[in-house]
C-alpha positions as CSV (number, residue, x, y, z in Angstrom):
1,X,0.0,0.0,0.0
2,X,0.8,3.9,-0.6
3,X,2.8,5.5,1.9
4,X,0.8,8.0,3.8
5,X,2.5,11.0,6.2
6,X,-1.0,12.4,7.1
7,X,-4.7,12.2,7.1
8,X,-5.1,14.3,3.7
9,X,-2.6,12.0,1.9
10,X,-5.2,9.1,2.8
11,X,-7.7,11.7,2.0
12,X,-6.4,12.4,-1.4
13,X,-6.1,8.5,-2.3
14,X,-9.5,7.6,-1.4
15,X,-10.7,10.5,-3.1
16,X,-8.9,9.7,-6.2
17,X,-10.2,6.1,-5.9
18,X,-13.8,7.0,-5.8
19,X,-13.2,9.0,-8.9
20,X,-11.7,6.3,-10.7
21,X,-14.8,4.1,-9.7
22,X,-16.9,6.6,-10.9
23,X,-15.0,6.4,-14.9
24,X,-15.2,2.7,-14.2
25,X,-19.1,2.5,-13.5
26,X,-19.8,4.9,-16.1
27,X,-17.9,3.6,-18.9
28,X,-19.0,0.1,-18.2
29,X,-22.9,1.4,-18.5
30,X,-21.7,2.1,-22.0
31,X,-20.1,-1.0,-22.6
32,X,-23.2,-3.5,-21.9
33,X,-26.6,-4.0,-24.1
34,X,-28.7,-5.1,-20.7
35,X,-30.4,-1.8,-19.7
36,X,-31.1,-3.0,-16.0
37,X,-27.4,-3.2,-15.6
38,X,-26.7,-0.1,-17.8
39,X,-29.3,2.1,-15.2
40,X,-27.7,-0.3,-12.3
41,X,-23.7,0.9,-13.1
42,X,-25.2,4.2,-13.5
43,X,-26.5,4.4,-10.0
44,X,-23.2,3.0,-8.6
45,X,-21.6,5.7,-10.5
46,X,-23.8,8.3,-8.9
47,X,-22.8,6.2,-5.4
48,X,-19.5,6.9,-5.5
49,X,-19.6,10.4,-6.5
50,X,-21.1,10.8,-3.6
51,X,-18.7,8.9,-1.6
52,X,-16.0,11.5,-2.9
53,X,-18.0,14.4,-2.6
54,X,-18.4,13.1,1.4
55,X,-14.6,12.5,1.4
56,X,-13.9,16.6,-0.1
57,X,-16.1,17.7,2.7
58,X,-14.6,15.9,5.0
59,X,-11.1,17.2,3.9
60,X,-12.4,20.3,4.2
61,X,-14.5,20.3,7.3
62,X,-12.5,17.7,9.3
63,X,-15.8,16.3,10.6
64,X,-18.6,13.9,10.0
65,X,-21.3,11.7,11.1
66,X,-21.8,8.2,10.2
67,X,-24.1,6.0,10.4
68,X,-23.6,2.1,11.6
69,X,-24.3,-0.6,9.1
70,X,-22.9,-4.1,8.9
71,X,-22.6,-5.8,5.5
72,X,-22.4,-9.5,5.3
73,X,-19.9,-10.6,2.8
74,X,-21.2,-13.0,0.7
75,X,-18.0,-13.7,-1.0
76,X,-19.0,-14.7,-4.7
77,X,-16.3,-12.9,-5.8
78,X,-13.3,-14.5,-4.2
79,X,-13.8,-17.6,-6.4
80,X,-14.4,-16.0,-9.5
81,X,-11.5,-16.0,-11.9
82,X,-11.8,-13.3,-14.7
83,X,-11.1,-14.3,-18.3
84,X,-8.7,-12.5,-20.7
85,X,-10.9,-10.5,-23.4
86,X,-9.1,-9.5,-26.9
87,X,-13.1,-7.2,-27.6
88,X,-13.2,-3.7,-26.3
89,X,-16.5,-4.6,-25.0
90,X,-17.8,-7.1,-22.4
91,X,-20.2,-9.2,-21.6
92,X,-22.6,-8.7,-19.1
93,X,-21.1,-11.5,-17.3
94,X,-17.9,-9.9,-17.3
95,X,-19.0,-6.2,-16.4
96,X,-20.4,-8.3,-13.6
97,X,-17.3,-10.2,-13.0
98,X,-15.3,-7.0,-13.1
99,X,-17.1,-4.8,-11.0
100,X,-17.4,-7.6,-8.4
101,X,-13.8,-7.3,-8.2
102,X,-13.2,-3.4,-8.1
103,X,-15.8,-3.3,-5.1
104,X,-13.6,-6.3,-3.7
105,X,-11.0,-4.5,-3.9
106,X,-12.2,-1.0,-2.8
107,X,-13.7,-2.7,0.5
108,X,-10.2,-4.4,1.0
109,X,-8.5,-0.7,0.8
110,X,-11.2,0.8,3.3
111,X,-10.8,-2.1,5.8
112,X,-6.6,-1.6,5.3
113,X,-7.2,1.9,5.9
114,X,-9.9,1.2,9.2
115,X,-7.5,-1.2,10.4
116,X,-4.4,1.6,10.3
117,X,-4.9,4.6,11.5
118,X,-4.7,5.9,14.7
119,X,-7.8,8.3,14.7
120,X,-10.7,6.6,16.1
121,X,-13.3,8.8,13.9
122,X,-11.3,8.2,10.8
123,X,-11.1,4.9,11.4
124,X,-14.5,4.4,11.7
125,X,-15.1,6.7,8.4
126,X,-13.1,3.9,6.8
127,X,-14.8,1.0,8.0
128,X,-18.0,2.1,7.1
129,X,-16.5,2.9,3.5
130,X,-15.8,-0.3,3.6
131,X,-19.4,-1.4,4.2
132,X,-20.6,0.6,1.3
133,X,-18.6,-0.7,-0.9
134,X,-19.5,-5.1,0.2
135,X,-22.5,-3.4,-0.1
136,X,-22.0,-2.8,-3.7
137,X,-19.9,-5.9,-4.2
138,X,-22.8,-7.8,-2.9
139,X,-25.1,-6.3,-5.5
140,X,-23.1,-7.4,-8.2
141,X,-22.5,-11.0,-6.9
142,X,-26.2,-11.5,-6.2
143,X,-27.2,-10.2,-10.2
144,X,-23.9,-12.4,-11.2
145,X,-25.6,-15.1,-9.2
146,X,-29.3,-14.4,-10.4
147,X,-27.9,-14.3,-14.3
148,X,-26.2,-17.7,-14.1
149,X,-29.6,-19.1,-13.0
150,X,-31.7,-17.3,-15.2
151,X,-29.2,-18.7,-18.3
152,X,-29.0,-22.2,-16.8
């Protein structure tokens, strides 16, 4: 992981991570033919804009509330292995794959984050990042899960 000297370095990353989930959501709504999912990766586009707009206020103010919600992890994703593509576009299958993976990761990066630093309230900003985004992981596995059974 990044090296961090302060709380606006971690700041900054997740900032910049949220943004990057918000190209990633929006360019995959472009990529699949299944307008569900297209309106679906739209919404989680909209999400995490407003996870970063919470995180530049936060920067800015130094303060927040949060409210407590556990996520149960249903782990789909952790036994999914993605396959190589050669098409600029996806399947719905793998947008689903894909985005199952990024949220992996981004809860992953949130719990890290919880896990190290020393300020109690921006530890537990993290840690419920973290739930937000197996929030949105779980989304993905359940329509990955629904698909299969729908094409089976």
């Amino acid at each position: 992981m990044k090296e961090f000297t302060n709380t606006n370095d971690i700041l900054d990353f997740a900032i910049a991570r949220e943004q990057g989930a918000v190209d990633f959501y929006t360019r995959l709504s472009s990529d699949v033919s299944n307008t569900e999912m297209r309106d679906i990766f739209l919404q989680f586009a909209k999400e995490e804009m407003g996870h970063k707009a919470f995180l530049q206020k936060v920067k800015q103010e130094g303060s927040f509330e949060l409210s407590a919600t556990k996520i149960a992890d249903i782990k789909i994703a952790d036994y999914i292995i993605p396959q190589e593509k050669d098409s600029d576009k996806l399947t719905y299958p793998e947008a689903l794959v894909l985005a199952m993976r990024r949220e992996k990761a981004a809860y992953d990066l949130y719990k890290k984050l919880s896990a190290t630093i020393e300020d109690p309230a921006y530890s537990t900003l993290f840690a419920s990042l973290a739930q937000e985004e197996l929030k949105h992981k779980n989304r993905f596995e359940t329509e990955y899960d629904d698909y299969l059974s729908r094409e089976n």
